[in-house]
C-alpha positions in Angstrom: 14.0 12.2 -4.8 12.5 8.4 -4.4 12.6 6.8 -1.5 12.1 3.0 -0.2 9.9 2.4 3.0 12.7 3.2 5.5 13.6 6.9 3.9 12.8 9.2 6.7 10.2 10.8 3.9 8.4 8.2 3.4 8.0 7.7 7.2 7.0 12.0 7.0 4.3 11.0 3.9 2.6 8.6 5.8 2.6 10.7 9.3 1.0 13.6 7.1 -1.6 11.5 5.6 -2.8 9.7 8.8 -3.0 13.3 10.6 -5.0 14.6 7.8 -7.7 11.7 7.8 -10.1 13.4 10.0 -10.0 16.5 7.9 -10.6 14.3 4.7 -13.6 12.6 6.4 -15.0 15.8 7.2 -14.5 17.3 3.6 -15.7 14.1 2.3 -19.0 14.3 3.9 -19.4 17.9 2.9 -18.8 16.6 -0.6 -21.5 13.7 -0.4 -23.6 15.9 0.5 -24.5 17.2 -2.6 -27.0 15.3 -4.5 -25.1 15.4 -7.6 -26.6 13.5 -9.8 -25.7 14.5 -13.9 -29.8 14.4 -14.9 -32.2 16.9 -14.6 -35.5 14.5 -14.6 -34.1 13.1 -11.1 -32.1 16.1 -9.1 -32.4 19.8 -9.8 -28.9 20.5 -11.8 -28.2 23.1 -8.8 -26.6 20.2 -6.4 -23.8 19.3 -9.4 -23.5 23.2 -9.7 -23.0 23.4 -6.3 -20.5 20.7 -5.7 -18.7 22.0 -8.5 -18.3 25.3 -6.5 -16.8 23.5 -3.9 -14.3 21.8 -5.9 -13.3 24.6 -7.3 -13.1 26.4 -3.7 -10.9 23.3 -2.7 -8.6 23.7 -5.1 -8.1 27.5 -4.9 -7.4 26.6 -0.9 -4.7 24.8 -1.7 -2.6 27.4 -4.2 -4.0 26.4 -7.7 -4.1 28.6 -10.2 -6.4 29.3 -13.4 -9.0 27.7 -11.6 -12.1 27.7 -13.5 -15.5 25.7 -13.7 -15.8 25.0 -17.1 -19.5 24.8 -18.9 -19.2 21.7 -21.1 -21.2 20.8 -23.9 -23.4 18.2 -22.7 -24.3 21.0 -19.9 -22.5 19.5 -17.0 -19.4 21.8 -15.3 -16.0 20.3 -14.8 -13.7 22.1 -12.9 -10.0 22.5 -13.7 -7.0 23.9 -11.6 -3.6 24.0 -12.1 -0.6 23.8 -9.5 3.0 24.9 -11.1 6.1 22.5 -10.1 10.1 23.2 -10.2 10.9 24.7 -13.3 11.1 21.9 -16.1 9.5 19.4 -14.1 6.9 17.2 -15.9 2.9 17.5 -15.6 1.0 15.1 -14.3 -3.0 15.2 -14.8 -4.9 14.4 -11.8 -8.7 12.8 -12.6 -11.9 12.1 -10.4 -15.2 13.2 -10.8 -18.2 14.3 -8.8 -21.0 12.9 -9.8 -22.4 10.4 -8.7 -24.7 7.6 -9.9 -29.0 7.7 -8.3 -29.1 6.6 -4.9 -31.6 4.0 -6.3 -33.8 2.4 -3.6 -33.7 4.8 -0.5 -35.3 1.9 1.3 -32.0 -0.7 0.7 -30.2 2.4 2.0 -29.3 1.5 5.9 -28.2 4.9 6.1 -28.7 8.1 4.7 -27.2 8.3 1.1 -26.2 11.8 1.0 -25.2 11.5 4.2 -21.6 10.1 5.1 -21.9 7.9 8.0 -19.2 5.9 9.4 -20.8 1.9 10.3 -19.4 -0.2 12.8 -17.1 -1.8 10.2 -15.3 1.6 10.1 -16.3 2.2 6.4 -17.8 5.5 5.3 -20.4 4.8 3.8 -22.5 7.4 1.2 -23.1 7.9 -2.3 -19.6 8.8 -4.0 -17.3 8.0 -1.3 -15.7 6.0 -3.6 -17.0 6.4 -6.9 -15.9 8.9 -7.6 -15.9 11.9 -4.7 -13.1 10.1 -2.4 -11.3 9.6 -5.6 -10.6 14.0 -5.8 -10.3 14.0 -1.2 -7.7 11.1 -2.4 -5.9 13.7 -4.9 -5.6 16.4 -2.2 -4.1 14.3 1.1 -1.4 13.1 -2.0 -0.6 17.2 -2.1 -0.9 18.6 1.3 1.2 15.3 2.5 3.8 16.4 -0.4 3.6 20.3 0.9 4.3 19.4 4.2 7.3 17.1 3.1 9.3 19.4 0.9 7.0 20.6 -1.2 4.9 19.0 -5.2 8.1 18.3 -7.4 5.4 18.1 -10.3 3.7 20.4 -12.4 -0.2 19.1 -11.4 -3.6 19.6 -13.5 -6.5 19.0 -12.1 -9.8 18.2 -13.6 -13.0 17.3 -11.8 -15.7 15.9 -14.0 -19.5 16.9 -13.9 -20.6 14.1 -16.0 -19.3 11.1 -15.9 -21.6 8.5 -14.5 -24.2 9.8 -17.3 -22.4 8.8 -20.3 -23.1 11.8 -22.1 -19.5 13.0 -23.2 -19.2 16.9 -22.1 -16.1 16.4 -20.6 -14.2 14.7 -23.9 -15.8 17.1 -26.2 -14.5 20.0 -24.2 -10.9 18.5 -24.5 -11.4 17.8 -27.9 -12.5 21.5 -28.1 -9.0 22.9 -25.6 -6.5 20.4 -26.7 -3.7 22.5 -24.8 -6.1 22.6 -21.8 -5.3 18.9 -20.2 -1.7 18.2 -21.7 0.5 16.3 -19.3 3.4 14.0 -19.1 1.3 11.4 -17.2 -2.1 10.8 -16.3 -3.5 9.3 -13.1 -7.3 8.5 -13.4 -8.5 8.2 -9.9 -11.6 6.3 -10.8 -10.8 3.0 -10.9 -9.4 0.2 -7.8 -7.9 -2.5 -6.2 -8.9 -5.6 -6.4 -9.7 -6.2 -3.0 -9.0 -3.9 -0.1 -4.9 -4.4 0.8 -4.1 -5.8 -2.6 -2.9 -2.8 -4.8 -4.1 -3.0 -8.2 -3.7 -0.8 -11.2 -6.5 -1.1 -13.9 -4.8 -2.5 -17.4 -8.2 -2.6 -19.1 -11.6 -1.1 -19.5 -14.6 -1.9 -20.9 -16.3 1.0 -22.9 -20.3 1.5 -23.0 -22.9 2.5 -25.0 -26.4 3.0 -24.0 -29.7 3.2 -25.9 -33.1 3.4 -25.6 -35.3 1.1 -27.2 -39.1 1.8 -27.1 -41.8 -0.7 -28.7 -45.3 0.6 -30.0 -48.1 -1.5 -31.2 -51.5 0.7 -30.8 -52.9 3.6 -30.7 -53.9 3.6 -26.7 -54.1 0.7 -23.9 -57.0 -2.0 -24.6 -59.2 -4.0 -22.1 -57.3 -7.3 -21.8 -60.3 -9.6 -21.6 -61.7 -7.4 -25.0 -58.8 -7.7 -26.9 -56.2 -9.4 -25.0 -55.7 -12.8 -27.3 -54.9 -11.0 -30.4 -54.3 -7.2 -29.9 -50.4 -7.4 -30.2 -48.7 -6.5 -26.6 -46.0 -3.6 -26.4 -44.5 -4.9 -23.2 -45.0 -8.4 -24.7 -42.8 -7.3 -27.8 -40.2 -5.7 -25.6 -39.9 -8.2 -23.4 -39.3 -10.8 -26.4 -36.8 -7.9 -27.8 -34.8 -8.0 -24.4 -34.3 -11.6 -24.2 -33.1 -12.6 -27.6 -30.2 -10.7 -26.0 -29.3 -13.7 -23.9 -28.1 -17.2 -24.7 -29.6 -19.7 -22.5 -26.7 -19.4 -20.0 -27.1 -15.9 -19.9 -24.3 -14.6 -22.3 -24.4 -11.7 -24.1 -25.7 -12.4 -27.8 -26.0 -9.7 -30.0 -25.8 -10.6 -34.0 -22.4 -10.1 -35.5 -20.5 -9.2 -32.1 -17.6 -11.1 -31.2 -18.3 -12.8 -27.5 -15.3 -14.9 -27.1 -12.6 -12.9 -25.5 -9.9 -14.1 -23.0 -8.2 -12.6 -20.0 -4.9 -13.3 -19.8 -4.0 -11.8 -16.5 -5.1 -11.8 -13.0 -7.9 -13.7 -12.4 -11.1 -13.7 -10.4 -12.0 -16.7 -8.4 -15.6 -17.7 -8.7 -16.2 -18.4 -5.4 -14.5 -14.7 -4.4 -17.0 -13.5 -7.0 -20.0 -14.9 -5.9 -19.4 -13.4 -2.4 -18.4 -9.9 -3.6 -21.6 -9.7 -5.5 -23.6 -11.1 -2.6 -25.3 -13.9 -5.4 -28.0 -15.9 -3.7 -27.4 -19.4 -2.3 -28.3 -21.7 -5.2 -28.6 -19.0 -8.1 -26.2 -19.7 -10.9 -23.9 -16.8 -12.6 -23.9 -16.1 -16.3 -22.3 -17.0 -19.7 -19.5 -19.1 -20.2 -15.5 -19.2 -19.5 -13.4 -17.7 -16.4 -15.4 -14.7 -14.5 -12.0 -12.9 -15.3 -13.2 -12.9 -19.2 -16.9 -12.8 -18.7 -15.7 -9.1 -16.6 -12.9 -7.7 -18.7 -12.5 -9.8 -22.0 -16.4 -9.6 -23.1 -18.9 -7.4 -23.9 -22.1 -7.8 -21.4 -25.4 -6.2 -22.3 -27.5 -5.2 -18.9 -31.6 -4.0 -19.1 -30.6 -1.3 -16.6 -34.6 0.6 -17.3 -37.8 -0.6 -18.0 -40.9 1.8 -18.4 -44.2 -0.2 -17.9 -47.3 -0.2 -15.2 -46.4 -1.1 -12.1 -47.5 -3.9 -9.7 -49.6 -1.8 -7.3 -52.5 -0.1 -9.3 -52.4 -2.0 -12.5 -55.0 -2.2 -14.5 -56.1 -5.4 -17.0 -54.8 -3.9 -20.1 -53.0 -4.6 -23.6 -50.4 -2.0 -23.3 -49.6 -0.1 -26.9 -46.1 0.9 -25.6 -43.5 0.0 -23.6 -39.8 1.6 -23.3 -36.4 -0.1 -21.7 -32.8 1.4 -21.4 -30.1 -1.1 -22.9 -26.3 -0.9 -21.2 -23.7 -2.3 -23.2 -20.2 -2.8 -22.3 -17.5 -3.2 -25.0 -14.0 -4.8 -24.4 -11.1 -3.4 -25.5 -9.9 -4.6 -29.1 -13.6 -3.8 -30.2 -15.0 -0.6 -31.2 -18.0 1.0 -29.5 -19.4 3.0 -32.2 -19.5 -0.1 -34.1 -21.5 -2.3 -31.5 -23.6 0.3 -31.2 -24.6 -0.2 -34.7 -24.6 -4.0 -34.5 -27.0 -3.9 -30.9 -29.5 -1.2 -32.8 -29.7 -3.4 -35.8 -30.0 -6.5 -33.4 -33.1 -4.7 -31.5 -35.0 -4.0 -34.9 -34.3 -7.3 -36.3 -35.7 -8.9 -32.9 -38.7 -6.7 -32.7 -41.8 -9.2 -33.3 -44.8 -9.1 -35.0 -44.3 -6.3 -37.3 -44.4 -3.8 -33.8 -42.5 -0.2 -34.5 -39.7 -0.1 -32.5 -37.6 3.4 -31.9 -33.7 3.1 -30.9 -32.2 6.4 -29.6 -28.7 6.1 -28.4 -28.1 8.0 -25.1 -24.3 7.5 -24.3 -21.1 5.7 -25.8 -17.9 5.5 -24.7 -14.6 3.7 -26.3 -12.9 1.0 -24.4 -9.4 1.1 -23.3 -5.9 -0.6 -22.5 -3.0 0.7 -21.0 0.8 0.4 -21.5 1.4 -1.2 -18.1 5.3 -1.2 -19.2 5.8 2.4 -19.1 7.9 4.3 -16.9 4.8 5.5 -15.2 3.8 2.1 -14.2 7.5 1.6 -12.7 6.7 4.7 -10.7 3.4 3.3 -9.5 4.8 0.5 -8.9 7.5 1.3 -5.9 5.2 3.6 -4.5 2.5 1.3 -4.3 5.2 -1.3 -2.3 5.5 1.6 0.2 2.0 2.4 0.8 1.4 -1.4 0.9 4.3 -3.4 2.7 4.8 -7.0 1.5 2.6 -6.5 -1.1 3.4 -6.1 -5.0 1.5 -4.1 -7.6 -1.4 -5.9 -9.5 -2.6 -5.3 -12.9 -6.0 -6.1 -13.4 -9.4 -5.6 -15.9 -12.4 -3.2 -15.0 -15.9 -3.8 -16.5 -16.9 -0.1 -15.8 -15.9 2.5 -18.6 -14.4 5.6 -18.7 -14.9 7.2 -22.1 -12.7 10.4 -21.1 -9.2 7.6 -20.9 -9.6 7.1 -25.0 -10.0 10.8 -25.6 -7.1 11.9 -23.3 -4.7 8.6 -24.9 -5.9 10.3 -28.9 -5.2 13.6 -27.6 -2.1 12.9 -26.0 -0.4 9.8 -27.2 3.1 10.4 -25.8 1.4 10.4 -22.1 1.2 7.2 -19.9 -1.8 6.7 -18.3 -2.5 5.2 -15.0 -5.9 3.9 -13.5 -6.2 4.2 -9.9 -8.4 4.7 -7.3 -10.9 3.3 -3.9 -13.7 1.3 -6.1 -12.4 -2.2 -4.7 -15.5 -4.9 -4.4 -16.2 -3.8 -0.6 -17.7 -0.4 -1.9 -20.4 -1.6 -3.7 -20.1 1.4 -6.0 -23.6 2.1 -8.3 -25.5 0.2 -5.6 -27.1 0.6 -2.4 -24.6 1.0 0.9 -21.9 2.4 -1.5 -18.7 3.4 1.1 -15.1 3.7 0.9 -12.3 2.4 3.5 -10.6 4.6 5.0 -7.8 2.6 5.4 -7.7 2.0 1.8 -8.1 5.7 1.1 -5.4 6.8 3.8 -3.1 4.1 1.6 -3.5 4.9 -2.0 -3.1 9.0 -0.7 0.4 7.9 0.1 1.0 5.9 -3.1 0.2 8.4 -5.2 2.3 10.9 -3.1 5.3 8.6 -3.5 3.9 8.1 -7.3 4.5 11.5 -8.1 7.9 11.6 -6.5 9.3 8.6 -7.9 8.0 9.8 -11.4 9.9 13.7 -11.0 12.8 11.8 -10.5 12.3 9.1 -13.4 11.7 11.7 -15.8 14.7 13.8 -14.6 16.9 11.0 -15.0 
């Protein structure tokens, strides 16, 4: 069955989903509330084994079957469920993931982070109510609202990742391990967003990642500055040297050999919407060269997102004899990660000054990805989007964020279309302080993908 905006389901979905919101807000916050953080050196690995556990309870509430939290092996759990359709119906994959980046500076928090607290702007605001833990409440109000129309006409997999913010690849490993595990006809990737809150937007593109470690040695202990400072070669000095040859004057992304031109072809990004959605200061310039739509989604962008050296308060006048950053690299589609990788650690040992050993250690990589924004799928997506969002039509847009597990699933399974969808539009601030999620945006997509799956049953039936 589809239906168009006046088909008395349609009007049923939307009813089910708005009388469910206060029951998602309150499973949200019980999700958010678990510090769930994929690294051991920052939250004890107990909060992502306990969120995990409640994933998993969620989905056995609602009927799933062969649910199981699986150990993965970078050590994280992801949890996976399955929900059987009408006989010969297709599968569709349904993907979030509850981890969650560091809360970063509690202090630039202006409320709790692990606490979801609804502001006078009516957004929820807590770490992963958007990225990613409102992308899985999102996959549940598109069920129950299905249930209490008639019933899933889809088989539907489920898989919660444990992971994903850290890079570190458990997830596509374990697939690569269980090929049968994650088969499906479609895949929807809750992860992703629209461009702006009320404009829906699928994700065409992603950038991929890799991340390394770069450390810089030049003695054998820390040396009085006014002693030796003068000619007693600097670690931080070095690294900092080693970080900006990086950067062009303008502030694009220069590493040697690594293609820096790209264009986006598609939607693009306004500067001045840009500069307001990432809150630049009055009188500060942005980066690099060309449309912010390329510099996003067409190029890759290298960020110093770590640096390990004394702090302000309680330094000391010292040569330091070692210094440590962490390098992000994002990689556009149509290049390969692996090999910009190898191009950014030769880069960093070719930059390194003064005959100072320098130590690269990769720490995550992930391939970048493009979708088939023709497919049947994406005709799906798209009617159901026009119903959760009258007047508007479906967007296709870039994403500068990665996520490695869309290049495993698309080798795995090449006959199945995947979508990228999700609530991480520029309002949520997702990876920074004050992340939220609307709920106005979360009520809508739960409808699209409701009407998503129905529209797609039917497609693949006829």
């Amino acid at each position: 069955m589809t239906a168009t905006a006046g088909h008395p389901i349609a009007a049923q979905i939307a009813e089910t989903v708005a009388s469910l919101m206060p029951r998602a807000k309150e499973e949200l916050a019980e999700l958010v509330a678990f510090q769930s953080v994929a690294d051991a050196e920052q939250f004890p690995p107990s909060e992502c084994r306990a969120a995990a556990a409640w994933v998993a309870d969620a989905l056995r509430a609602e009927d799933f079957q062969d649910v199981a939290v699986l150990d993965t092996p970078d050590g994280s759990q992801s949890v996976y469920g399955y929900l059987p359709g009408p006989q010969g119906a297709p599968t569709v994959l349904l993907y979030a993931h509850y981890d969650v980046q560091p809360p970063l500076d509690l202090a630039g928090w202006d409320t709790p982070p692990f606490e979801l607290t609804e502001r006078e702007d009516g957004r929820w605001y807590g770490r992963g109510a958007a990225d990613c833990k409102g992308g899985f409440i999102m996959h549940l109000l598109a069920l129950r609202a299905l249930k209490a129309s008639g019933g899933v006409p889809v088989s539907i997999k489920v898989i919660a990742e444990g992971s994903e913010e850290q890079g570190t690849g458990g997830l596509e490993r374990y697939a690569e391990q269980h090929p049968e595990l994650l088969a499906a006809d479609a895949i929807v990737i809750g992860d992703a967003g629209n461009f702006r809150v009320g404009l829906p937007t699928v994700t065409a593109s992603l950038r991929g990642m890799t991340m390394l470690r770069v450390q810089v040695d030049t003695l054998a202990g820390n040396l009085h500055s006014g002693l030796f400072g003068g000619a007693a070669p600097d670690a931080l000095a070095a690294l900092i040297r080693v970080l900006d040859s990086l950067r062009a004057e303008d502030g694009s992304t220069t590493v040697d050999g690594l293609e820096a031109g790209g264009r986006w072809q598609g939607l693009q990004y306004p500067e001045e919407d840009f500069r307001k959605d990432a809150k630049v200061l009055d009188g500060v310039e942005l980066i690099g060269d060309g449309t912010v739509a390329d510099r996003l989604w067409a190029r890759p962008a290298v960020t110093v997102i770590g640096i390990d050296c004394p702090p302000v308060v309680g330094a000391t006048p010292s040569v330091q004899s070692t210094a440590r950053a962490q390098i992000s690299l994002r990689v556009p589609p149509g290049q390969d990660a692996a090999e910009a990788t190898k191009l950014l650690t030769a880069h960093l040992e070719a930059h390194t000054p003064w005959g100072a050993r320098v130590t690269v250690e990769q720490v995550g990589q992930g391939q970048p990805f493009q979708a088939d924004v023709t497919s049947p799928a994406y005709t799906s997506m798209a009617e159901a989007l026009r119903i959760a969002y009258p007047g508007q039509e479906m967007q296709t847009a870039g994403m500068g964020g990665s996520i490695p597990l869309c290049n495993t699933l698309g080798a795995l399974y090449p006959e199945a279309e995947i979508l990228l969808i999700g609530l991480s539009e520029p309002e949520a601030r997702i990876h920074a302080v004050n992340e939220s999620v609307s709920p106005q945006e979360l009520e809508r997509m739960s409808v699209a993908e409701a009407h998503f799956l129905l529209n797609y049953a039917h497609a693949q039936r006829g």
